[in-house]
C-alpha positions as CSV (number, residue, x, y, z in Angstrom):
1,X,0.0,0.0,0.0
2,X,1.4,3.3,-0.8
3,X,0.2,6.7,-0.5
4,X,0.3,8.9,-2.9
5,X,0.0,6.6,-5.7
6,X,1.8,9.1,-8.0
7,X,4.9,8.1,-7.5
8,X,6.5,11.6,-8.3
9,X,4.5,14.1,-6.5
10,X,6.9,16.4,-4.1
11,X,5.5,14.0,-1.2
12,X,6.4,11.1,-2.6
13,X,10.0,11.8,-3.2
14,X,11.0,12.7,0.1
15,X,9.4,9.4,1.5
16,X,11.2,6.6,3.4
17,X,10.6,3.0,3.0
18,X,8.5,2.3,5.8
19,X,5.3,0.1,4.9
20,X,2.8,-0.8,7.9
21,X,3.3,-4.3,9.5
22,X,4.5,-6.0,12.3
23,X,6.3,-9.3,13.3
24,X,3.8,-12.3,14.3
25,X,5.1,-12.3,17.7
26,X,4.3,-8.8,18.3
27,X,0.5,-8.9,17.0
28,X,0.2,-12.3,19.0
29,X,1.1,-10.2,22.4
30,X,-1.3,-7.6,21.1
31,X,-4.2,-9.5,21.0
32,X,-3.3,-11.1,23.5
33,X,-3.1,-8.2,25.6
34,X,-6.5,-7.8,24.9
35,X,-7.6,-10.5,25.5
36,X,-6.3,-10.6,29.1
37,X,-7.8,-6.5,29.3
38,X,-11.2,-8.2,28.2
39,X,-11.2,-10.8,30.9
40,X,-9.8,-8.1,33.8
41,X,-13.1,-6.4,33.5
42,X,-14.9,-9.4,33.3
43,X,-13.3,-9.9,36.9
44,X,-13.9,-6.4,37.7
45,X,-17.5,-7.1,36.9
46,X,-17.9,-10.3,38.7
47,X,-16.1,-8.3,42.1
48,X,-18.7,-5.9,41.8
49,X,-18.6,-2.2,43.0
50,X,-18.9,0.4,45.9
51,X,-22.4,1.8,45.8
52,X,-20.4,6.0,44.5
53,X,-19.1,3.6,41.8
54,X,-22.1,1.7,40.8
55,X,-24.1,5.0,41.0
56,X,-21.6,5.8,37.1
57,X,-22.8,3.2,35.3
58,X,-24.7,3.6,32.1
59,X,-28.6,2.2,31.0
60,X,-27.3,-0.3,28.7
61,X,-25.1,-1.4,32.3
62,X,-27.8,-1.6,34.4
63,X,-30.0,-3.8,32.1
64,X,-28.5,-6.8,34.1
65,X,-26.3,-7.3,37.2
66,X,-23.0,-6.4,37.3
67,X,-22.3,-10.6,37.8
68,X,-23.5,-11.4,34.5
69,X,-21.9,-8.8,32.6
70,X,-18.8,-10.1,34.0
71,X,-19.4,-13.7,32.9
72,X,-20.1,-12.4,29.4
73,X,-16.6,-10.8,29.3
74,X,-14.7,-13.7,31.2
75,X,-17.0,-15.8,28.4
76,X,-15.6,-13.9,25.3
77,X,-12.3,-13.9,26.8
78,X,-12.1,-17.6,27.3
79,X,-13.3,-18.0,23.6
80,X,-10.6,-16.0,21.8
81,X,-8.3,-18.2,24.3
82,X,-9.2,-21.4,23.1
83,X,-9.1,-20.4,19.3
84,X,-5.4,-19.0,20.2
85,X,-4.5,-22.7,21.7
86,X,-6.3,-24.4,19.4
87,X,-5.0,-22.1,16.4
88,X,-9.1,-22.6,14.9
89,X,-9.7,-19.2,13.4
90,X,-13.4,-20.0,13.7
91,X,-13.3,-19.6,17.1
92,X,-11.2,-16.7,17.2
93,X,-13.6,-15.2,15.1
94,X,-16.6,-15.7,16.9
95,X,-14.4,-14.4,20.0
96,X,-13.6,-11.5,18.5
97,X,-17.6,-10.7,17.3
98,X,-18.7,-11.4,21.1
99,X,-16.0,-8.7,22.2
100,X,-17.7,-6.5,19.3
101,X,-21.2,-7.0,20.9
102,X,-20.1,-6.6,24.0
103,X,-18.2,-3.5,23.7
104,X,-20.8,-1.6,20.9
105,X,-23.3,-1.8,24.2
106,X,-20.9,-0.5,26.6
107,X,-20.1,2.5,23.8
108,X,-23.7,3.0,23.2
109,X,-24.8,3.1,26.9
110,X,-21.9,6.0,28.0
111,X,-22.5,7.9,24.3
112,X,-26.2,8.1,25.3
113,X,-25.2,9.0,29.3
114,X,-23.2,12.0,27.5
115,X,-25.7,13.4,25.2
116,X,-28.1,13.5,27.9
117,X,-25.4,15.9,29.5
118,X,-25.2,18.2,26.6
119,X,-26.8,21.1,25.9
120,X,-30.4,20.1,25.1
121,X,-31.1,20.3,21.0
122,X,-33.4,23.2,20.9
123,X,-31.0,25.6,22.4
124,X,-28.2,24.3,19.7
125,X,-29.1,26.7,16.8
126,X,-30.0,29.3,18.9
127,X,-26.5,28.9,20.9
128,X,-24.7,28.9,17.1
129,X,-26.1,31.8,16.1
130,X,-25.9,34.2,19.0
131,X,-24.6,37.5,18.4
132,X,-23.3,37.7,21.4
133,X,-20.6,35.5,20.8
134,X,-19.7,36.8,17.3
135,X,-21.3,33.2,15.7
136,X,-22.2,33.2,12.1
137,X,-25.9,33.9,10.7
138,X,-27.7,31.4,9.4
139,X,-26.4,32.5,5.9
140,X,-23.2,32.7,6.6
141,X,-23.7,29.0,8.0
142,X,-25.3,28.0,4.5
143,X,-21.8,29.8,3.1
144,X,-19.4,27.7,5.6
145,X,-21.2,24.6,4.7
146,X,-21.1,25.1,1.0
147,X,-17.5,26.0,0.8
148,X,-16.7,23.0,2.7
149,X,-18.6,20.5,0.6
150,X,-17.1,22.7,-2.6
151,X,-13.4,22.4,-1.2
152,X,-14.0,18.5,-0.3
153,X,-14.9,18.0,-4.6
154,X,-12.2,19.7,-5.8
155,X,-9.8,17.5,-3.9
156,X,-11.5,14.4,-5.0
157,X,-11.7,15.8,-8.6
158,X,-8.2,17.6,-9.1
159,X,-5.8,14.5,-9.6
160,X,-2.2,16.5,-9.1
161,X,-1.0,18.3,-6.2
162,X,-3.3,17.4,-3.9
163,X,-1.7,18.2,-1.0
164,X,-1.2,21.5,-2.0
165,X,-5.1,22.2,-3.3
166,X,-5.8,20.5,0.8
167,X,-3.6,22.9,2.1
168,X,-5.4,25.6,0.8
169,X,-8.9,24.7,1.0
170,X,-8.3,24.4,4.6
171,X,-6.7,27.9,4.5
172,X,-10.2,29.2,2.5
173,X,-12.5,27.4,4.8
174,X,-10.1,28.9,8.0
175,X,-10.7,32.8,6.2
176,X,-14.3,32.5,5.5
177,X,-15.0,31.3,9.1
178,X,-12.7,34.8,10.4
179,X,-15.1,36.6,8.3
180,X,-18.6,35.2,9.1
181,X,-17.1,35.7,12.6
182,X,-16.3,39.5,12.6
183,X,-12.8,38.2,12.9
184,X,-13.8,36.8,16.4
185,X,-13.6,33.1,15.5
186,X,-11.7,32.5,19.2
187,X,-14.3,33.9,20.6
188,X,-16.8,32.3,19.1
189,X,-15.2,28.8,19.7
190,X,-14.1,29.2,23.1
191,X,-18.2,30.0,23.8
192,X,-19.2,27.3,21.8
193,X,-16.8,25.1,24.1
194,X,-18.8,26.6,27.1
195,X,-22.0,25.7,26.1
196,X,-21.7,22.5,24.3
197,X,-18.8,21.0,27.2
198,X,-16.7,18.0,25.3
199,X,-15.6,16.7,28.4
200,X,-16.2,13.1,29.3
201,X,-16.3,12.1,25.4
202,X,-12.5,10.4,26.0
203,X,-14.7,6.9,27.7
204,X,-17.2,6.4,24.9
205,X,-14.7,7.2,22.1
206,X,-12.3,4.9,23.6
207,X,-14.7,2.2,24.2
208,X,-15.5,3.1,20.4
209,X,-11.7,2.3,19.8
210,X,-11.9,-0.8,21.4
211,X,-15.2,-2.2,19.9
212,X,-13.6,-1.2,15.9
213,X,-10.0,-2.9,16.8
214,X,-12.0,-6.2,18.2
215,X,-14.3,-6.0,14.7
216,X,-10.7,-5.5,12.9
217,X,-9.1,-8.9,14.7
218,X,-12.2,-10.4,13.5
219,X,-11.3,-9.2,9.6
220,X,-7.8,-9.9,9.6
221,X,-7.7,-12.8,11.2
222,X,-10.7,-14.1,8.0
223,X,-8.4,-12.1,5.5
224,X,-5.1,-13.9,6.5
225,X,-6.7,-17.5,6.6
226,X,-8.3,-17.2,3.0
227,X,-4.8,-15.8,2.1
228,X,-3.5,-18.5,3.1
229,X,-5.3,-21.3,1.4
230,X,-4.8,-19.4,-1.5
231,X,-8.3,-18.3,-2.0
């Protein structure tokens, strides 16, 4: 895989010859890793918590006792085990998909817990086009949005020097936000910050993280065994 495909763009010449890959051992301690994270909060689970700690937990937690949601993990765990002994990419599979499950309900349940912290949705536009804070109008919104979308097209369409067409549609899209701003476009983020907090969004995106790498082991691990029999 190589990026950019035109071989002699500026970019390209001033590359390396580093390619993306690992040694086996080293994705084998990965996963395993884990593996052995996924089974630690099965354990946590199964321990149980102190009733400040419990009070955290999400909706999509709560559905059933912390006990079971801890077999469930020491359950998936145990399953991508026995496909690593075994070396039966089936079961590894199948491992990895429970983790997938597992995890997707987890992200959902704290994703919901932080939009019901937010700001609530009728005071968004209002809150993105208050004066007060220098935000844009509603036209100069429709503007933003358009010049975006326009600046996106031209770097799918133009086929040399992308980079360099990137570079400055970003500096375009940076100008025309200054001016629907009055030039105040700190000012207008550091209020947006205020009233639309992004605090607390590093546990569901991670969790998010997690769930994506477990549906990745899943892929590769299918990808490398039809490689393999030459399929």
């Amino acid at each position: 895989m190589q990026w950019p495909k035109n071989r002699d763009s500026w970019l390209a010449q001033r590359q390396g010859d580093w390619s993306p890959g690992m040694p086996s051992l080293i994705f084998f301690i990965i996963f395993g890793l884990f593996t052995v994270q996924g089974a630690n909060r099965g354990v946590d689970y199964i321990t149980g918590d102190r009733p400040d700690v419990t009070q955290s937990l999400t909706v999509v937690e709560e559905a059933m006792p912390l006990q079971v949601w801890g077999v469930l993990f020491l359950m998936a765990s145990l399953v991508v085990a026995v496909g690593m002994v075994f070396r039966r990419h089936n079961i590894i599979i199948a491992g990895c998909l429970y983790f997938v499950v597992l995890y997707s309900g987890i992200t959902w349940g704290l994703t919901m817990k932080m939009l019901t912290r937010m700001t609530p949705m009728s005071e968004f536009w209002a809150a993105l086009t208050d004066p007060d804070i220098h935000a844009p109008t509603p036209f100069m919104w429709v503007v933003i949005i358009l010049m975006c979308v326009g600046c996106a097209a031209l770097t799918v369409v133009v086929k040399k020097h992308r980079l360099l067409v990137g570079a400055v549609s970003a500096l375009i899209i940076l100008l025309t936000c200054m001016f629907a701003t009055y030039g105040h476009l700190a000012t207008f983020i550091y209020h947006s910050a205020q009233t639309f907090p992004l605090d607390g969004w590093r546990t569901p995106s991670s969790f998010a993280l997690t769930t994506t790498i477990w549906a990745l082991f899943a892929w590769g691990t299918k990808v490398m065994q039809k490689a393999r029999r030459g399929q």
